[in-house]
N, C-alpha and C positions, 0 to 999 in steps of 0.2 A: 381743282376746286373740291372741297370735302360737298360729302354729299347734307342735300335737304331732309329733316326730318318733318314726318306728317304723325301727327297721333290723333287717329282714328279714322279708319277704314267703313264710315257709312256714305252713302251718294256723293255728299260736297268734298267730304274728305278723297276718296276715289276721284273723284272730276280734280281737285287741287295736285297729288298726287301726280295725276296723266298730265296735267299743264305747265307743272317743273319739270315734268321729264324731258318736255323736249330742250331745255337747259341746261338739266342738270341729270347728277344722281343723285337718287331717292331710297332712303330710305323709312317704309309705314308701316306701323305698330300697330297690330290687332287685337285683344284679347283672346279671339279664337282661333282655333286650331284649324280647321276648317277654310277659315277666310284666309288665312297664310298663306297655304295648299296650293288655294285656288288663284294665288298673287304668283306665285315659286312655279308655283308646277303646271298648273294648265293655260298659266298668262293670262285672266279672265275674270273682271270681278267687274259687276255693275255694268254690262254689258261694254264694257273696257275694255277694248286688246293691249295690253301693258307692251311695251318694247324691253329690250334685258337691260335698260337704266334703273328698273322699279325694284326692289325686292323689299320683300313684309318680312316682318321682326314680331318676336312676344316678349322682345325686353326693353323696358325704358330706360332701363342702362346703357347697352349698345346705341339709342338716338341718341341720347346726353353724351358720350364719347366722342359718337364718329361725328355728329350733326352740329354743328355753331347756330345755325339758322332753323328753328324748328315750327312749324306750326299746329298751334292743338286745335282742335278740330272734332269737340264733343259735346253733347248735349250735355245744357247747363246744368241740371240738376247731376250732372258727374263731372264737373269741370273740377269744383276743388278736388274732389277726391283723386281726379288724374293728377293734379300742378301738386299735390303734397306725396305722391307717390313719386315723379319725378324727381322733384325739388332737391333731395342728398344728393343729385349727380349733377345740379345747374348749378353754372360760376357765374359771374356778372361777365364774361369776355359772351359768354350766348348772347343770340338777339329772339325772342319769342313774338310771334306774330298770330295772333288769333282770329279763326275764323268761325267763333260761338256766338249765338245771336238772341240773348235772354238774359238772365239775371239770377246769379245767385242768391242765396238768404242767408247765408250764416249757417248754414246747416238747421234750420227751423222747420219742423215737420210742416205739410203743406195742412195738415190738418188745423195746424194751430194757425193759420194764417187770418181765421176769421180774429184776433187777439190785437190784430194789427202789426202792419210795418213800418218802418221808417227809411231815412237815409242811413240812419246809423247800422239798420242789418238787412238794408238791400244794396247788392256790389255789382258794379262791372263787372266782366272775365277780367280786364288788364289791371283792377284794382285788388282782384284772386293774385294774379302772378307776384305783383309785389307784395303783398301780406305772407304768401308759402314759400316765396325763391327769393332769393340774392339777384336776380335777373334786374338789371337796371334798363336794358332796352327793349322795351314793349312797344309791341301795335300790334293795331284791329286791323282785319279783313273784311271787309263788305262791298255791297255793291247788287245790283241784279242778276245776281248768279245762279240762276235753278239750274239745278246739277245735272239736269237732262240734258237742257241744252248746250253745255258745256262738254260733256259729252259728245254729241253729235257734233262736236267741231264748230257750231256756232260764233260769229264775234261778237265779241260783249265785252265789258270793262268791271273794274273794281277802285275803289279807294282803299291806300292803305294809310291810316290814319295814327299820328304817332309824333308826342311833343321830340321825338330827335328824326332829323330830318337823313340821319344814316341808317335809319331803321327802312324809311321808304324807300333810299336807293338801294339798300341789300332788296328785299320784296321785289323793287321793279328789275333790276339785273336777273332774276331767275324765273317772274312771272310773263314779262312782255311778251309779245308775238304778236306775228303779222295775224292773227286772229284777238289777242286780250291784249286790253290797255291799261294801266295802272295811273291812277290819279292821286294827287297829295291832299290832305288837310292837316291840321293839325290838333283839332278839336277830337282828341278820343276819346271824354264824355260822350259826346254829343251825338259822333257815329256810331258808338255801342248803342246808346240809346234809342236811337231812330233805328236801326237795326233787329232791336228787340220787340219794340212798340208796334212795329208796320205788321208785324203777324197777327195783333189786335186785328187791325183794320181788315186784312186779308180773311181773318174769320167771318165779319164783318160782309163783305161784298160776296163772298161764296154763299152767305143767306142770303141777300138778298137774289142772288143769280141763281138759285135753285127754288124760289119762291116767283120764278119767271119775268122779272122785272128790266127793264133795259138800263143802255147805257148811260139815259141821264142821269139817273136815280144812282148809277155805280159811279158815275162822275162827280157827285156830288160828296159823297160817301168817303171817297177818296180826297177831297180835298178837305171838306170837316176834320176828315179824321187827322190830316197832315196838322190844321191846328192844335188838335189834342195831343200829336205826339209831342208839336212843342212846348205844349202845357207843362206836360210833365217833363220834358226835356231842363225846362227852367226851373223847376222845382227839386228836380238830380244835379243842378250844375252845370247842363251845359250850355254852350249858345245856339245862335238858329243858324248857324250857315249850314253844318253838315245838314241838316236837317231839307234843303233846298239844293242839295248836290245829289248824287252820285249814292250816299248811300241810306240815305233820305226819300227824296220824291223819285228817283230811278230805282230804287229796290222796291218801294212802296206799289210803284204801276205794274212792277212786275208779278212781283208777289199778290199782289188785289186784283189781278185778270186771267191767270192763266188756272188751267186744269191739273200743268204739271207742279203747282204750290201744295203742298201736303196743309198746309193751313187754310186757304180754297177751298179747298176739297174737302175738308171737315166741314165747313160751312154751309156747303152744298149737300153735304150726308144731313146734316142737324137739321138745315131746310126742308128733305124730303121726309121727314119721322125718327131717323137713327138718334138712340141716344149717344154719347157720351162713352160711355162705358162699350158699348157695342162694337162702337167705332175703331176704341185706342185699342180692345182686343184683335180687330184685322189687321192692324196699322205696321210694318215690319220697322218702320224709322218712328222718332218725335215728333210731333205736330207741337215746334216749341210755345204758339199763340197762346194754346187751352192752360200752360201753367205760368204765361207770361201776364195773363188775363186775369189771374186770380191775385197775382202780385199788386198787378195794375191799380185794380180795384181798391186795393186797402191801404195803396196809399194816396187815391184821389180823397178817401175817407181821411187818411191820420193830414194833408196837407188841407183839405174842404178846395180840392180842387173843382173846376164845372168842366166836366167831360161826358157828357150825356151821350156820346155812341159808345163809348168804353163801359157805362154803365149798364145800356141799354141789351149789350151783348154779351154781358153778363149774365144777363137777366133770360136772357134766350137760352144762351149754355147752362146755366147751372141751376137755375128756379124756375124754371120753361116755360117761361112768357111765352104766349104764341106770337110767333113771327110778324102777322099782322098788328097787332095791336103794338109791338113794337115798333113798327114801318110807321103805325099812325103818329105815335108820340115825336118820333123824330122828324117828321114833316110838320107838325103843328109846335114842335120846339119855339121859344121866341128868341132863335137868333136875329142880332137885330145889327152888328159892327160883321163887314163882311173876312176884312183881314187887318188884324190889331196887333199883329207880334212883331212888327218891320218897325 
């Protein structure tokens, strides 16, 4: 079997990487020199002891060669720029599989975002691939996947979501194991969407869990918020099932409880005083919520959608509502229809 390609070598990409290899051969493309080194030579990257199935590349030619089955695996705001640097070396016999969890703009500075978005220049990753590549089979990777845990061997599962249903059995033939499970949909709207969206929410409950509040108040948070991802979920196109699967309300719990969620964790910095800016200067990886938040926003504005946590958390990151007074608005909110999307 030719080998898997992965392009990019940060946490998820690395945990993806270790989880074909017990499958397959791998090969994943770094930018750096440095992180190649440390794949090749000292068998070691992200606390990953790689087996001799893995080796790192600096050319997207060599994956487009030797790889059929590739997965890209980069923060959104670099996704086209990797799929059009690839794109000369993919045929349609590739099958691409993504594991990007945000949303491109067309290339629109984020500055100009306060000008508004729409549907017409906000895109999925798998609507990037077919607009830069010839690639006809596409799918998403999601799922509860924090990369630590994945990592330490943990079992967990993923969806891979994909209108051709030979896209999911390549993915599940090189991903299963008696540790990771693979499940199907076929809505890839919908799982890009909820996938991108849940990091809202996850900013979301890290304030309030760093503002010391308990579980009901995060269980609440959490399921508000599942409404609003399919607010906006239906106003991108997709339907509600992904959104009540697997990479939906399982990525959503994940991602909105744990420590090891980089978007948690920003929520819990912004809680205790850290701005913004403080923050994404420590930060080694993307916290994809904080620019998935600002997309969010303007187009709850350009649709007059009603998502007042997505607003409200806005309002906390970027105009610095204090915490409290944000806590009070959402609890004196007048929801009044408990669940209206079924």
């Amino acid at each position: 079997m030719k080998p898997i390609g992965v392009i990019g070598a940060g946490s998820f990409g690395t945990a993806v990487a270790d989880l074909l290899s017990k499958n397959s051969d791998v090969l994943i493309f770094s930018r750096q020199q440095k992180v190649i080194h440390a794949i090749n030579i000292d068998r070691r990257h992200y606390d990953v002891q790689f087996n001799d199935r893995v080796r790192a590349v600096g050319d997207l030619q060599e994956i487009a060669r030797q790889c059929e089955l590739i997965f890209p695996i980069v923060p959104s705001h670099a996704f086209r720029r990797t799929i059009r640097a690839i794109a000369p070396y993919l045929h349609p016999y590739h099958f691409v599989i993504h594991g990007t969890k945000g949303f491109d703009t067309d290339e629109i500075d984020e500055a100009d975002f306060v000008k508004g978005l729409s549907r017409r220049t906000v895109h999925t990753m798998s609507e990037v691939i077919r607009q830069e590549t010839s690639v006809v089979r596409i799918g998403c990777f999601a799922g509860p996947n924090l990369a630590k845990e994945i990592i330490q061997g943990q079992p967990t599962a993923a969806v891979i979501s994909s209108p051709f249903e030979e896209v999911f059995r390549a993915g599940k033939k090189v991903l299963d194991s008696e540790r990771f499970h693979v499940f199907y949909n076929d809505d890839i709207i919908g799982t890009e969407t909820a996938g991108a969206l849940k990091n809202i929410i996850a900013l979301g409950s890290g304030i309030i869990s760093g503002m010391g509040m308990g579980k009901n108040l995060q269980a609440m948070l959490i399921t508000r918020g599942l409404v609003e991802m399919i607010v906006f979920g239906k106003a991108l196109g997709a339907g509600n099932e992904a959104f009540l699967g697997t990479a939906g309300i399982g990525d959503l719990i994940a991602t909105a409880t744990s420590s090891d969620s980089r978007n948690y964790s920003v929520g819990f910095r912004i809680a205790k005083g850290e701005s913004v800016r403080e923050i994404n200067a420590s930060m080694v990886e993307t916290a994809e919520g904080l620019r998935t938040l600002k997309i969010a926003r303007q187009l709850a504005r350009h649709y007059k959608l009603k998502v007042p946590i997505t607003d409200i958390i806005y309002k906390v990151i970027y105009e610095g509502l204090d915490p409290k007074k944000a806590l009070e608005y959402l609890i004196t909110f007048p929801y009044d229809v408990d669940v209206d999307f079924i």
